[in-house]
Structures are given as C-alpha cells and as structure tokens.
C-alpha positions as CSV (number, residue, x, y, z in Angstrom):
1,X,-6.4,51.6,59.5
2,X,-6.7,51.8,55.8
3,X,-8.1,49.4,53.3
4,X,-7.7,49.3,49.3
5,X,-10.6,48.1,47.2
6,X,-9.5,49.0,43.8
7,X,-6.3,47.6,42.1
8,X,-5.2,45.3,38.7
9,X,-2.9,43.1,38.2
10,X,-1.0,41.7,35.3
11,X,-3.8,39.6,34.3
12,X,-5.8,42.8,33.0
13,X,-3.8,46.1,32.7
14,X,-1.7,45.9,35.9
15,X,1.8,45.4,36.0
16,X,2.3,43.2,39.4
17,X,1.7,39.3,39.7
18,X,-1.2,38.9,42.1
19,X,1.3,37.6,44.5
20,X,3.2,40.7,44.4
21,X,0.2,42.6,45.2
22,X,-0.4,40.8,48.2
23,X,3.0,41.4,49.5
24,X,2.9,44.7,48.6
25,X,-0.8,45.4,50.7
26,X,0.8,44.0,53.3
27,X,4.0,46.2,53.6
28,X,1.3,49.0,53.3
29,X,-0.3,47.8,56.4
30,X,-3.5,47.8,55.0
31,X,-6.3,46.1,56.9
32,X,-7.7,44.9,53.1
33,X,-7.4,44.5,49.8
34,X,-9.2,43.8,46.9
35,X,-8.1,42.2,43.7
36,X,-10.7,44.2,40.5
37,X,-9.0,42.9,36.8
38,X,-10.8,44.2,34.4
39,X,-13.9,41.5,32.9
40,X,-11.4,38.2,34.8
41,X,-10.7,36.3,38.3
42,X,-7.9,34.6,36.4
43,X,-5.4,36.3,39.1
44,X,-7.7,35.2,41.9
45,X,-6.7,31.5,42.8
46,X,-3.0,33.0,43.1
47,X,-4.0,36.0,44.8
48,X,-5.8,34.2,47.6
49,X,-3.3,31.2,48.3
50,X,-0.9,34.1,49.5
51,X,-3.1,34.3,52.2
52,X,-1.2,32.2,54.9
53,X,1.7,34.7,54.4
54,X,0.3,38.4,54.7
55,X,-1.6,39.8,57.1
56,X,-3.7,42.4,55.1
57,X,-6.8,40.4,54.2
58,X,-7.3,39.6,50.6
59,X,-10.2,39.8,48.8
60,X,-12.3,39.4,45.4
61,X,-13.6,41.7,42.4
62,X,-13.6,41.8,39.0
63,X,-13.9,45.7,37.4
64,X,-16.7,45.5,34.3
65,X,-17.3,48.1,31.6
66,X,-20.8,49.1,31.0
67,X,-22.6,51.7,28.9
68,X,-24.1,54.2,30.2
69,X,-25.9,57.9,28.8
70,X,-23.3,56.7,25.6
71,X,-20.1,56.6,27.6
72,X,-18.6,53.6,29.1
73,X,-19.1,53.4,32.8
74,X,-17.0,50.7,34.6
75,X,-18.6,48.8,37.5
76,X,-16.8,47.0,40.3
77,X,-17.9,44.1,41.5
78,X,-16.7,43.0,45.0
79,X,-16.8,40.4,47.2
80,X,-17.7,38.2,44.5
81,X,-18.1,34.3,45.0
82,X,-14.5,33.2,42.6
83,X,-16.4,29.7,42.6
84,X,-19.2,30.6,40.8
85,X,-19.3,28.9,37.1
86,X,-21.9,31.0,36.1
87,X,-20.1,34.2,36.5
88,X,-16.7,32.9,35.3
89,X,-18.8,32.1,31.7
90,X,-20.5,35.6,32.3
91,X,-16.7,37.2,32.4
92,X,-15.8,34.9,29.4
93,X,-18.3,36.0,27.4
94,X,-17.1,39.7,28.2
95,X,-13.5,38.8,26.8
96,X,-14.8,37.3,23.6
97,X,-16.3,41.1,23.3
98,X,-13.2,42.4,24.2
99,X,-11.2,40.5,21.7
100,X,-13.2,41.2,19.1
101,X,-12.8,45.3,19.7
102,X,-9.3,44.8,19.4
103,X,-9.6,43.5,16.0
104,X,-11.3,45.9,14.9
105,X,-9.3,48.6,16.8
106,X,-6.2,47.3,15.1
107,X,-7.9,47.4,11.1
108,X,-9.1,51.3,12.4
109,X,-5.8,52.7,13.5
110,X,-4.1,51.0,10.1
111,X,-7.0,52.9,8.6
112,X,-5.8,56.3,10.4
113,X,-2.0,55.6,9.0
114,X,-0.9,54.1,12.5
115,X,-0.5,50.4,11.5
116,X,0.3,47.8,14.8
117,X,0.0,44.5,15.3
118,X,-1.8,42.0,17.6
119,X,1.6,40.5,18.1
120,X,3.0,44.4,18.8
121,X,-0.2,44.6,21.3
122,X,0.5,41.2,23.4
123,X,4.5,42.0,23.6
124,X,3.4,44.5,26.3
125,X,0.7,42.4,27.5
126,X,1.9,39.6,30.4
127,X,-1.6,38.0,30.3
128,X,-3.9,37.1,26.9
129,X,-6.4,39.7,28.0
130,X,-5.4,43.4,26.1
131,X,-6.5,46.5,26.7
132,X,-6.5,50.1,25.6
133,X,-3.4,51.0,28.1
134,X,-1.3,48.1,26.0
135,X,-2.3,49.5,22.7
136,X,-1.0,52.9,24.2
137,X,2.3,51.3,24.9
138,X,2.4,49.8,21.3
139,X,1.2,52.8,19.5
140,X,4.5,54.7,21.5
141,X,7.0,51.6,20.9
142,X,6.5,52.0,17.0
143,X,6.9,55.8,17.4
144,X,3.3,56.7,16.2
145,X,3.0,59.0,19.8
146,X,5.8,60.1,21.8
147,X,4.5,58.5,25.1
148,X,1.5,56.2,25.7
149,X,-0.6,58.8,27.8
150,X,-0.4,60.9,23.9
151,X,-2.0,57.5,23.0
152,X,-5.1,57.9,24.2
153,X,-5.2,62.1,24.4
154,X,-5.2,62.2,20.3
155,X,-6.1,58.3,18.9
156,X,-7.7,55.5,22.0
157,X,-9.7,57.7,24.0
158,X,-13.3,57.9,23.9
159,X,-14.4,60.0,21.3
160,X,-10.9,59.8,19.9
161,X,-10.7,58.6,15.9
162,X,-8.9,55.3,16.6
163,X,-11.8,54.5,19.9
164,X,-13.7,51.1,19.0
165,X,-16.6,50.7,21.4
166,X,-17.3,47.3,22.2
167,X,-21.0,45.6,22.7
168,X,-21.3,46.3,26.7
169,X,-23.9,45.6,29.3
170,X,-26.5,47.7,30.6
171,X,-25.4,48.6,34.1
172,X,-28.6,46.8,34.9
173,X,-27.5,44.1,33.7
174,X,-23.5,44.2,35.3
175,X,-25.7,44.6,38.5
176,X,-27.7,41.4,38.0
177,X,-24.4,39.5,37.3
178,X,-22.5,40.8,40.2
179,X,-25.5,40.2,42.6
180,X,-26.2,37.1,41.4
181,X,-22.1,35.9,42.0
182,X,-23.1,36.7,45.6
183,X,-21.4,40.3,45.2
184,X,-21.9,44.2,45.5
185,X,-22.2,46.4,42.5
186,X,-20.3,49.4,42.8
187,X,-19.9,52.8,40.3
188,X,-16.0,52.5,39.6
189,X,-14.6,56.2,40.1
190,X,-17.7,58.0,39.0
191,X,-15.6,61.7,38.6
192,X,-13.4,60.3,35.8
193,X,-16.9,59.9,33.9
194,X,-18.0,62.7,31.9
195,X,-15.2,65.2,32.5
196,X,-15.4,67.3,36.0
197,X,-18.4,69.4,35.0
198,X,-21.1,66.4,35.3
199,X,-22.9,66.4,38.0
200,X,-24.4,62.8,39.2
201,X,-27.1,63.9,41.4
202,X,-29.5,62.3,39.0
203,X,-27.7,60.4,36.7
204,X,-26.6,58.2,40.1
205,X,-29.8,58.2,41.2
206,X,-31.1,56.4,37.9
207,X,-27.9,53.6,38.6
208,X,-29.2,53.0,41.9
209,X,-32.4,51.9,40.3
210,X,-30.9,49.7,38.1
211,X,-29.1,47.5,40.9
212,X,-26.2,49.5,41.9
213,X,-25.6,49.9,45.6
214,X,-22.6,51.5,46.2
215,X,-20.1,54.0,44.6
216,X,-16.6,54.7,45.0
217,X,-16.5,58.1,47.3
218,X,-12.7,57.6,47.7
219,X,-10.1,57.0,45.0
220,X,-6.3,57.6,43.8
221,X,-7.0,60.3,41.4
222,X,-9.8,62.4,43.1
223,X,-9.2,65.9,44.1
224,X,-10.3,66.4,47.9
225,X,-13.6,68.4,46.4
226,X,-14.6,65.2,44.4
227,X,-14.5,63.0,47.5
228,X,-16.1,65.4,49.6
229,X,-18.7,65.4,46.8
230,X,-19.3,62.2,46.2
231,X,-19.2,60.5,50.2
232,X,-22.2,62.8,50.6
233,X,-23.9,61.9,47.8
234,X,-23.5,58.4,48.9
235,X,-25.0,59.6,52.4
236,X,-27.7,61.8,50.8
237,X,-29.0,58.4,48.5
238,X,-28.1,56.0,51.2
239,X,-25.1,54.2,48.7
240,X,-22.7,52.5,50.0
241,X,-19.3,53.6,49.8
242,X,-16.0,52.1,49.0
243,X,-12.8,53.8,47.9
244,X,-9.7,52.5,46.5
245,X,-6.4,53.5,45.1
246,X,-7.0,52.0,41.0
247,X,-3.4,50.7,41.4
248,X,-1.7,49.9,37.9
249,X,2.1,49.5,39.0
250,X,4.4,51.1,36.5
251,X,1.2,52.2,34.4
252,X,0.3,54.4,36.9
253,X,3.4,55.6,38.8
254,X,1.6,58.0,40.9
255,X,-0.2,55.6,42.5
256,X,0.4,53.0,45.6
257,X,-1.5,50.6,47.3
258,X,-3.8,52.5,49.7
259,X,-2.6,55.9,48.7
260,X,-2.9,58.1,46.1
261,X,-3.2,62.3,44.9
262,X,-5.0,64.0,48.0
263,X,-3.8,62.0,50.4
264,X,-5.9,59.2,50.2
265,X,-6.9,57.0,53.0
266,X,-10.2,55.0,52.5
267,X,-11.4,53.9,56.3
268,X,-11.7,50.3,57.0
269,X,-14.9,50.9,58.9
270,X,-16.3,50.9,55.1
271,X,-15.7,47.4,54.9
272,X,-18.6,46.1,57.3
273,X,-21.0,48.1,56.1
274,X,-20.0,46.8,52.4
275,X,-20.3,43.3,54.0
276,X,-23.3,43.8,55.3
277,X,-24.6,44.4,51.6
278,X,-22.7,40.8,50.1
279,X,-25.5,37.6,49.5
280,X,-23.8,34.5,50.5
281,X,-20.8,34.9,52.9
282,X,-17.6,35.4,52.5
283,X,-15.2,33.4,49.8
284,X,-11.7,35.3,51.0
C-alpha cells in the first residue's frame, strides 16, 4: 500500500480543485493523502468534506518557505490542526509577505525589459495566492520566454536577475508554528536544495536542532541514489521520514498522485510512525 504526503492544489500552485484531488488519491488506491498548499488551508474545508466518498484517507499540511544557509528551504507541515486560529493568522501573515514579493517582482522584471502585469499574473492563477510557477506561465504567454520552465532557468529562479526574496522565517521558527498547530515539521524535498553536490549530513543535523523532525526520504523527482541517501540519513539521525509525489497537475506533467521518476512508492507503514510524532490527535 502506498501513501502520498506531498501535493497542491489550485489554491497555491496546483492545478486540481481539492475535490479532484481526493478523487484522484482514491483511483490511485492510495491508503493516504495529504493536502501541502504552499503558506494556506484555504483548500482544506473542501478537501476533507470529500471524505464520505473516497476511501483513501485525507489529510492536512500546509508547505512553508524558510531561509536557510541564504537559500529558501520549504518546510511541510503535516497533520496540522485546520482549526487552529492561531496558525491560520500565522499563514496570513505569510501571504501578506508573499504579496508584497510579487510587487516588487513585477516593478523588477519591468526593470529587466520584461514588463507583466498583476492582472497578466492572476489570469493563470485560479486562487488569489500567486506564485513563481504563475509568473512563469505569464512571462511565456506575453512571449518574453518560449516556455515557462525558460522562466525560471534565465529570469525567476533563485539567483536569477528577475528572483525577489521575500522576508521568510527561520526554520526555527516554521518549526515552532507547525508544532504549536499540533503538527510535524518536515524538510520538503531536501535534494532539490543546493543543487546535487550538497551534502546534508550536517546542515540537517543543525535543522533537527531547530525543531525539525522529519524529512522527505521519498519524493517524485528523486533519483533512486537520492532516496537511498536520504532514508538513511533519516535512520542514521533518527528523523522521521515521509515521502510524497509534489503533485502539481498540468504544472508538473510527469508527476501522479503516489508516483513519480524512479518508480516511486512511499510505504504507508511511514504514516504511524509520523503519527506517533503529531501533539493533539487527529483532525482528518
């Protein structure tokens, strides 16, 4: 049996409806899956309510972006309590920050001679909350790339001319938050940080003493050496570890619910043991 901790919907940078996504872990046969938009449980309420009609078993996350040795690091955190106000301001507060990187994103690339649009931005956008992947799609619509992956290879990416950071937490802090929401704090796909020739004994040694307890030793996009890598370091520092596809829809053809490059299955035994980490009970 196979779960899937890692996917978005069209309330961040996903494509599906949270309902859709349900349906769509269930044709899988997946034993679980959790919802992770980026800095929002906005897609949670109707995420959940499909409950009644699937059988995979639907849970809750929220994927945040932290900074970390000058790079963004994104931390998931799952099994979160969706009722907790606390948090819910926390992720509002995170979206104000977001917004106001896009501005000044937008008054950057007019700077670099590609001039878009909020308006441009949101047409590819189904939900308020924009991201770097729909400023890709704009920057291709008005023919300033050829496709959006060109997007963030010469203008978006990090260290890229047209990259804004935006004021992001310590992962200390993400931790705090996530724990606090009655949920775990998890490295998000730790080998897409700091290109394949970093090596994390240390630096996730240093995470784990700033709150985190798990990492992702299984995901869409890992080569069958980077999840053999990073399950034992997980083992070696006694990490938990999850695994999940980072499933975009049409952002991220290659990609399906529970599977993705390397034939990736991520056990459902990992669940428990993830459970066994969460503060206040379940909220699925």
């Amino acid at each position: 049996m196979v779960i899937d901790l890692h996917c978005h919907s069209l309330h961040s940078d996903g494509t599906d409806t949270p309902e859709r996504l349900a349906l769509l872990g269930d044709e899988a046969r997946l034993t679980a899956l959790c919802l992770t938009d980026h800095d929002t449980l906005g897609g949670i309420p109707a995420f959940l309510a499909m409950q009644p009609q699937v059988k995979v078993r639907l849970l809750v996350g929220t994927e945040i972006s932290c900074r970390f040795l000058g790079r963004s690091l994104h931390v998931l955190g799952l099994l979160v309590n969706p009722l907790d106000l606390q948090f819910q301001a926390r992720l509002e507060e995170l979206r104000g920050r977001r917004e106001e990187r896009n501005h000044r994103m937008l008054l950057r690339l007019a700077e670099l001679g590609c001039p878009i649009t909020r308006e441009d931005v949101q047409d590819h956008a189904d939900s308020p909350l924009l991201s770097r992947v729909h400023f890709a799609l704009a920057l291709a619509a008005k023919g300033f790339v050829r496709r959006a992956p060109e997007a963030f290879e010469r203008l978006i990416g990090d260290d890229c001319p047209g990259f804004v950071p935006r004021q992001e937490l310590s992962p200390s802090e993400a931790s705090l938050w996530i724990r606090e929401a009655g949920g775990v704090p998890v490295v998000a796909h730790p080998g897409r940080f700091g290109g394949g020739s970093f090596r994390w004994d240390e630096a996730m040694a240093d995470l784990q003493r700033q709150g985190l307890e798990g990492l992702e030793g299984y995901y869409g996009e890992y080569r069958a050496a980077e999840q053999k890598y990073f399950v034992a370091l997980a083992a070696r520092l006694g990490m938990v570890v999850t695994g999940g596809s980072d499933y975009h829809g049409s952002h991220k053809p290659g990609l399906r619910l529970g599977r993705g490059a390397g034939g990736l299955k991520v056990p459902d035994e990992l669940l428990g043991r993830l459970e066994a980490q969460q503060r206040f009970g379940s909220y699925s």
